[in-house]
C-alpha positions as CSV (number, residue, x, y, z in Angstrom):
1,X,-3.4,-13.9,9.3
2,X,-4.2,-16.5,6.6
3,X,-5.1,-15.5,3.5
4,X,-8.5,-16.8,1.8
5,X,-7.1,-15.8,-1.8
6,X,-3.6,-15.3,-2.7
7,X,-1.3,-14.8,-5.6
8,X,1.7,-14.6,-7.2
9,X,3.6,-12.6,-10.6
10,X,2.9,-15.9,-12.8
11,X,-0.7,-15.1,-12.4
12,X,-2.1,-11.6,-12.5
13,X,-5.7,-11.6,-13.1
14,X,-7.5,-8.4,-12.8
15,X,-10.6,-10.3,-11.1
16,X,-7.9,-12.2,-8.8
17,X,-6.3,-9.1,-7.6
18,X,-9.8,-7.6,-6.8
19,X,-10.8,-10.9,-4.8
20,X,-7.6,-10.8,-2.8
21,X,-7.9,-7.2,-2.2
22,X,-11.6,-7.1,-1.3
23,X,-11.1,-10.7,1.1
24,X,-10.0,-8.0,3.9
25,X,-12.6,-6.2,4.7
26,X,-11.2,-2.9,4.7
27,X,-14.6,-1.1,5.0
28,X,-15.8,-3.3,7.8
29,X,-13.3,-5.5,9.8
30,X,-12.0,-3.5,13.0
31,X,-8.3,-4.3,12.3
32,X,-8.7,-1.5,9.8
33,X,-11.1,1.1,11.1
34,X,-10.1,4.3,12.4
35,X,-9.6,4.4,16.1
36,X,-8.9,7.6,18.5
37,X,-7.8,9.6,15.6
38,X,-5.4,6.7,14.6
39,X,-6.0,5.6,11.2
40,X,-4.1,1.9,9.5
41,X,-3.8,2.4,5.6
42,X,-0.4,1.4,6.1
43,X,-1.8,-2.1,7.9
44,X,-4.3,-2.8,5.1
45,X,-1.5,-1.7,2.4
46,X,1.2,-4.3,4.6
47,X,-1.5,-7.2,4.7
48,X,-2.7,-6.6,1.1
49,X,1.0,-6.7,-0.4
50,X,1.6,-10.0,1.3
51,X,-2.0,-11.6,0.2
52,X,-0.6,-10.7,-3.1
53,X,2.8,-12.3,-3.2
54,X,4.9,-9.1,-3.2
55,X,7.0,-7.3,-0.4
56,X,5.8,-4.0,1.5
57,X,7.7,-4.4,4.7
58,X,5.7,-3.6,8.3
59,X,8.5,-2.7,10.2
60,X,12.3,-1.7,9.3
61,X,15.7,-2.5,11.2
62,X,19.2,-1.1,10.4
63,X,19.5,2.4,12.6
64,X,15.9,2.6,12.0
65,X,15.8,6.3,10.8
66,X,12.2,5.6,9.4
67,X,9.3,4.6,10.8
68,X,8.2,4.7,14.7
69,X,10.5,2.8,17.2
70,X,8.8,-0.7,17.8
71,X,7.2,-0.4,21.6
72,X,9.5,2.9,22.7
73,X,12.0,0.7,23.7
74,X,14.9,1.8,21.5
75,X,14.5,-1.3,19.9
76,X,16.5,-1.6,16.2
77,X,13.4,-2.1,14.5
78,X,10.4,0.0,13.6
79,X,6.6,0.7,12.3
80,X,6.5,1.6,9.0
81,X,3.6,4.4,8.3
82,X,2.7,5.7,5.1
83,X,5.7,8.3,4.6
84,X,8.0,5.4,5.7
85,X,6.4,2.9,3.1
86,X,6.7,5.8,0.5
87,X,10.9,6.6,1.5
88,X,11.3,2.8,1.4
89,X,9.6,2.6,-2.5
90,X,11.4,5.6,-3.7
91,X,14.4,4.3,-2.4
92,X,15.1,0.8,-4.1
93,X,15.5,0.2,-7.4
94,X,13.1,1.4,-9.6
95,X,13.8,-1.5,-12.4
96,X,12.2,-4.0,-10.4
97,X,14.9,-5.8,-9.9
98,X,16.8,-4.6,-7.2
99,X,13.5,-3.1,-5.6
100,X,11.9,-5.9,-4.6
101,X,9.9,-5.7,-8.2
102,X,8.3,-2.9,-7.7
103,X,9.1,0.2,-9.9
104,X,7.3,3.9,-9.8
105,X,4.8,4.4,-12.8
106,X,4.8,7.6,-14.6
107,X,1.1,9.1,-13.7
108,X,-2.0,7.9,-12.7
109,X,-3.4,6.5,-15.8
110,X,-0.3,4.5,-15.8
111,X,-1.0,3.4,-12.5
112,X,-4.3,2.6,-13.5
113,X,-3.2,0.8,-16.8
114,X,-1.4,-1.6,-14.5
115,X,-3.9,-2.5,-12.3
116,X,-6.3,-3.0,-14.6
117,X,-4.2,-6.1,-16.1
118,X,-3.9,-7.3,-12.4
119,X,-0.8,-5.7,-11.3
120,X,-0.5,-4.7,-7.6
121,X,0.0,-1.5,-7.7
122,X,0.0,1.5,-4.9
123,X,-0.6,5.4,-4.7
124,X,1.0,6.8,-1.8
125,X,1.4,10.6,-0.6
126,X,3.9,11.6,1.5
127,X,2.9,14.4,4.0
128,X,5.8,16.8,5.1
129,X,3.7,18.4,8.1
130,X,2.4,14.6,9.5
131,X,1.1,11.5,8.3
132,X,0.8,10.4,4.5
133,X,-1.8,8.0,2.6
134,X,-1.2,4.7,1.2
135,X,-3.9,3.0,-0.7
136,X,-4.1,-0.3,-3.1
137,X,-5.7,0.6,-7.0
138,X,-8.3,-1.9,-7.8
139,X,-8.2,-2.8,-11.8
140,X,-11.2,-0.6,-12.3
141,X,-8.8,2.4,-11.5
142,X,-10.1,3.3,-8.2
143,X,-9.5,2.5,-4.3
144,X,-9.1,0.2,-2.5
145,X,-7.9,1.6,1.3
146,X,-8.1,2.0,4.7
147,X,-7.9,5.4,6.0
148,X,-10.3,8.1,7.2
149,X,-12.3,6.6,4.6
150,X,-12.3,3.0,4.4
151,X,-13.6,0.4,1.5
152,X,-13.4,-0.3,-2.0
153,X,-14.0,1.2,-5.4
154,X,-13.6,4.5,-4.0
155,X,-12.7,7.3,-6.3
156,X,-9.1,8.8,-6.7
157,X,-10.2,12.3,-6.3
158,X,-12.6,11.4,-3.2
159,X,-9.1,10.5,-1.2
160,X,-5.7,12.0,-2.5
161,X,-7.4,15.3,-4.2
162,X,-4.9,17.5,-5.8
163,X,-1.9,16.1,-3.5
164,X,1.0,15.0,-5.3
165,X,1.0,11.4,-4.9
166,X,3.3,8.7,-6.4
167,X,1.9,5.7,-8.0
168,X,4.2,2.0,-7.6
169,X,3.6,-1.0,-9.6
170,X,4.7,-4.9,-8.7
171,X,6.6,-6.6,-11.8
């Protein structure tokens, strides 16, 4: 999918992350609406990260012991959902360096703090009993997600509650 609006670390923007964020369509375009009780926060979060110059892998090789096995087939690789996106950031090295830039903030607000200079940054949950959340933080500090809710500028609270998420900024 090309990208109408796209950047990169040498230029974070609050109202350019925004703009690449909001070119999706997350509260309209099919690719990301809720379909027989499947829901594709992960997809937005995937197609978001690359519009915005920074890695969030879609699928994951190796043995493959995250994520769902590409077509059943036993292939090598795999779907990465939400709790697979959230194993991969909590895995790699939080200085930013070795992690593919991105490194875990210390709360919300710090979250928020970031994005609001134009830093992409993520909230995820992971869900031990099924599937997690992953949603992009605009720089006004709310949501930007697909989900059982999808859109923009949509409060914290209205999506991960009290759940413990993690919050993930991009160098």
């Amino acid at each position: 999918m090309p990208f109408a609006r796209s950047f990169g670390s040498s230029a974070r923007d609050p109202a350019t992350y925004d703009a690449v964020l909001e070119q999706f369509g997350f509260d309209s375009a099919p690719r990301y609406q809720p379909t027989n009780g499947a829901t594709y926060c992960a997809t937005a979060a995937e197609d978001a990260a690359a519009a915005c110059g920074v890695v969030l892998p879609k699928v994951y090789g190796a043995n493959c012991h995250v994520g769902k096995p590409i077509n059943g087939d036993g292939s090598p690789f795999c779907y990465l959902q939400a709790n697979d996106l959230q194993d991969w950031l909590a895995s790699i090295d939080g200085s930013g360096v070795g992690g593919h830039g991105w490194v875990e903030a210390e709360s919300l607000a710090d979250a928020q703090a970031k994005a609001s200079l134009g830093y992409p940054t993520l909230a995820t949950y992971k869900n031990p009993a099924g599937h997690g959340h992953i949603a992009f933080i605009m720089s006004d500090g709310t949501l930007a997600q697909a989900g059982a809710k999808c859109g923009y500028h949509i409060p914290f609270g209205e999506v991960f509650g009290a759940l413990p998420a993690r919050f993930w900024y991009h160098l």
